[in-house]
N, C-alpha and C positions, 0 to 999 in steps of 0.2 A: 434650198428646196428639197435637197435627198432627205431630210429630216423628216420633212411632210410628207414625203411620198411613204417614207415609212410609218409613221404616226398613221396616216391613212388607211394601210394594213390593219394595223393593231384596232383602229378604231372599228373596221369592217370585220374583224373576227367578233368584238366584242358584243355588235348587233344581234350574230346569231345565236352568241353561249348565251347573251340576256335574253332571247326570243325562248331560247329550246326550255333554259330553266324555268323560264313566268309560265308558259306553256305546260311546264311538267305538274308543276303548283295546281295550277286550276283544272288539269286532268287525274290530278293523283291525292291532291290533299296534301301531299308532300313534299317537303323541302327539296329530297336528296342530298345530293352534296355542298347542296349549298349550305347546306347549317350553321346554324352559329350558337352562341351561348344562350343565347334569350329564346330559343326555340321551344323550350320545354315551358317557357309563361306564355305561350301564341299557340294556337287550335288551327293549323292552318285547313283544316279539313272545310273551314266557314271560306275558302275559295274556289272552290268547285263548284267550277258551273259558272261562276259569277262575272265572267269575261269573255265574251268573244272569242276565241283565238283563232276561227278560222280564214277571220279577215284581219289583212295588217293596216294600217295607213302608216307610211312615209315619212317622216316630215322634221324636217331639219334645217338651225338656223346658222348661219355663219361656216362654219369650219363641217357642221353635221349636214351643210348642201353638200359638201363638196364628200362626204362618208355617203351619203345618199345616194346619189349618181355613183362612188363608187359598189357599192352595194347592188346597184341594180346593171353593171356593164360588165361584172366579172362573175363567174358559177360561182356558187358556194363553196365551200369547206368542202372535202369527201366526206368525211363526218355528218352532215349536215344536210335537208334538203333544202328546196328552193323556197325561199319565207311567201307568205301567201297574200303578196302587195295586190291593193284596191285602187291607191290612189299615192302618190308622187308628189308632196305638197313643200317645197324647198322657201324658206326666208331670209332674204338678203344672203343670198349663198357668195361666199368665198371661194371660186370655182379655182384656185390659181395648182392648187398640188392636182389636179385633178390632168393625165397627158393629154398632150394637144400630138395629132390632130385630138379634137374630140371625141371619147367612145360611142360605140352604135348599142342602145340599150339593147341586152337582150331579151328575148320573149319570152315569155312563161306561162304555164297553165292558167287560167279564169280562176279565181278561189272561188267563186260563187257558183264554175258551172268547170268542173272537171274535164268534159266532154266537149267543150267548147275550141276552136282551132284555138291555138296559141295566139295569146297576143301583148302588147307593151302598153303597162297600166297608165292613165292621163298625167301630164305632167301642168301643174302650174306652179309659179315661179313670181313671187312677189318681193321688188327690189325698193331699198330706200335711192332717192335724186341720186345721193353721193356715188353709189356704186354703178348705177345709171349713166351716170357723168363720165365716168374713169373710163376712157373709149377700149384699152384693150381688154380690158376684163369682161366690159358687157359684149366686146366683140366674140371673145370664144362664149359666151353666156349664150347669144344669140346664135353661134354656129353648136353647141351642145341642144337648144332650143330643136334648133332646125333638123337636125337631125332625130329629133324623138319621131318623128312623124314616119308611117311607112308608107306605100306605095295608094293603100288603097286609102288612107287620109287624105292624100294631097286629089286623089282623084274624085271624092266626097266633097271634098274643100270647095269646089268648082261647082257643086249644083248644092249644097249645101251647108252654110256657112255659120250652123251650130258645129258642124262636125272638127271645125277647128280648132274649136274650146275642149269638147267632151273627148274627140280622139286623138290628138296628139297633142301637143304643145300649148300651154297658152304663159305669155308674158309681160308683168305687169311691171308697174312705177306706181307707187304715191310721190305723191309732188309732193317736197318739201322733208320727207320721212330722212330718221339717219337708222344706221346703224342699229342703235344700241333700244332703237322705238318695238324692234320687233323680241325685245326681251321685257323682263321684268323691273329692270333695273328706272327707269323713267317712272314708274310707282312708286318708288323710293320717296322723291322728291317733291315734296308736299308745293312749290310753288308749279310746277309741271301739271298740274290734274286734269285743265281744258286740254293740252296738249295729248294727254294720255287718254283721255275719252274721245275726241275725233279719231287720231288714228289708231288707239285700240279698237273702236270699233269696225272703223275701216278693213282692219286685216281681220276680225271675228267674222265680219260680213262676207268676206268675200272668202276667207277658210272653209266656212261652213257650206258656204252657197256649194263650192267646187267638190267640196266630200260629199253631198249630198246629191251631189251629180246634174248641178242646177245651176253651174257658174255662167252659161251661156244667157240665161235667165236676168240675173245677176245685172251683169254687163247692160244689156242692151234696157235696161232701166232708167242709160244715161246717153247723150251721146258721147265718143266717146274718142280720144284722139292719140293719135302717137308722138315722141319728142318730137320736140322745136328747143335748141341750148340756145338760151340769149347768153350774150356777151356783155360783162364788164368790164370796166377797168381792171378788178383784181381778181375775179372769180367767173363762173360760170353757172348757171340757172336752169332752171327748165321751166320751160311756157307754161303756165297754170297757179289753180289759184290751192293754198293749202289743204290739203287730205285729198285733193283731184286725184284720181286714178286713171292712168295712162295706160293702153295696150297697145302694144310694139307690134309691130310686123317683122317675120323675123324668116 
């Protein structure tokens, strides 16, 4: 794991030199240093303007959960300021190089409102069964969860029970999901297609719901349950029926 925990570095520096150069791009027209040979056949001046950058979204699957949470639990770079996250959208995250105890995210400026108190952008958290199953990983999963929340969440949480969703933590399960569902790689395979249209849509649905700031909307569409692991002889399951979506209490 000392491997990861450095990989993890490397990969959290890589976030901001990639943020500051797309950045510099769409503010300047310019490459900078980042050049390369093909520069002089590409006009990059046609990216100005053409991107956002004053809002980030998050979002990372496997190995890039666990660079995400690092990225929002340690300052930046000195070089560097604070990236201007909206929204915390982690898939089937690999939380293991990430230390335990679990970090306390820190807070940051509003990118949408300067002036606004500091606060820690929404997190949700969409897991396949498998990693669901695996008790100690969803256990720090759920204590990394539990801790997104601050003081005045939990006090919110108690007279109102969108606030759950939209201000701290929210954590999900598709029933039946693996791994490799919340990548590209299931498109591959041409007898996979039914597979790949329920729960691609499933996590399009429920991405977008939550960036859009609408996930509590979302949810309450369905009723809605947390695990139940039935037991087999050789394996272990969770209660529901395929592409189900599960929200954990955490």
């Amino acid at each position: 794991m000392p491997f990861r925990a450095d990989q993890l570095v490397f990969r959290t520096r890589e976030i901001y030199e990639a943020f500051h150069e797309f950045t510099n791009i769409i503010k300047t027209g310019s490459a900078g240093p980042t050049r390369c040979e093909t520069d002089d056949k590409h006009d990059w001046t046609q990216w100005m303007g053409a991107v956002d950058a004053d809002t980030l979204e998050l979002t990372g699957h496997s190995f890039g959960g666990a660079t995400s949470l690092a990225v929002l639990t340690a300052p930046p770079p000195p070089q560097f300021p604070a990236l201007p996250i909206r929204h915390v959208l982690l898939l089937d995250p690999w939380v293991d190089p990430v230390p335990t105890p679990g970090p306390i995210p820190l807070t940051a400026p509003n990118p949408l409102d300067p002036s606004a108190p500091l606060t820690r952008p929404p997190l949700a958290v969409i897991n396949s069964e498998r990693f669901t199953l695996w008790k100690e990983h969803f256990g720090k999963l759920c204590d990394l969860a539990g801790g997104w929340r601050t003081e005045k969440d939990v006090d919110e949480t108690a007279e109102d029970e969108e606030a759950t969703v939209e201000n701290g933590a929210t954590l999900m399960t598709i029933v039946r999901a693996r791994h490799d569902d919340f990548s590209d790689f299931p498109a591959l395979m041409p007898f996979n297609a039914q597979r790949v249209q329920t729960l691609g849509s499933t996590i399009q649905k429920l991405s977008l719901a939550f960036l859009a700031d609408g996930l509590a909307e979302e949810l309450a569409k369905e009723v809605r349950h947390d695990k139940v692991v039935i037991e087999h002889k050789k394996k272990k399951t969770l209660q529901g029926v395929f592409g189900e979506v599960l929200v954990h209490a955490h």
